[in-house]
C-alpha positions in Angstrom: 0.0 0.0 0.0 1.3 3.3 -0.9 1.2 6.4 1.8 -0.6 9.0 0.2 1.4 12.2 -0.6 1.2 15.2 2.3 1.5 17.5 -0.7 1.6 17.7 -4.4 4.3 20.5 -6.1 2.4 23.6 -7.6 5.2 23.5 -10.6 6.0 19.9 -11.6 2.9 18.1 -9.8 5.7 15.7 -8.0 4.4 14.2 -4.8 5.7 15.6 -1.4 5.8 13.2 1.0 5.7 14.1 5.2 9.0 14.7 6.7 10.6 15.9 3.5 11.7 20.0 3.3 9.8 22.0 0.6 9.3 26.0 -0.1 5.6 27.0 0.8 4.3 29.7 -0.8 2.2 31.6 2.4 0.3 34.3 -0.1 -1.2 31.2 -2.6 -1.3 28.0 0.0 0.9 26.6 -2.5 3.9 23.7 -1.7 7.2 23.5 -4.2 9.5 20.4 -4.2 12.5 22.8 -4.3 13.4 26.5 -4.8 14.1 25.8 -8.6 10.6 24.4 -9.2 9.7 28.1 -6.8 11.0 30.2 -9.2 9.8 28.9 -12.2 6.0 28.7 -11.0 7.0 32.6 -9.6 8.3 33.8 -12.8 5.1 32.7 -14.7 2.9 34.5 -12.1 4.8 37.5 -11.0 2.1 39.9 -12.0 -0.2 38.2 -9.3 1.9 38.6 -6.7 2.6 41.2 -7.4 -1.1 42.9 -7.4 -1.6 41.4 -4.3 1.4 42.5 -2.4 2.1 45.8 -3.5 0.5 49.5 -4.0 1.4 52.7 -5.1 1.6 54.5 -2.0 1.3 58.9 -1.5 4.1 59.9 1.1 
């Protein structure tokens, strides 16, 4: 019987098993398998990050 996977990467859909280290992303609730597979998924959706972490600002 296989254990089912505690997560499943956002980037290369590669299964994430408990106990192993991943990079979370906190803003989506998404899990990465490493910071390579990170940065690709971030590079394809930098515009929505950054709409919802940043603002033009008057000081």
């Amino acid at each position: 019987m296989d254990a089912k996977p505690a997560a499943i990467c956002a980037a290369c859909n590669r299964a994430i098993n408990e106990g192993q280290s991943v990079t979370y992303d906190l803003l989506f609730d998404r899990y990465f398998c490493d910071n390579a597979c990170w940065s690709d998924w971030y590079a394809d959706n930098e515009a929505e990050h950054r709409r919802k972490w940043t603002e033009e600002v008057d000081l």
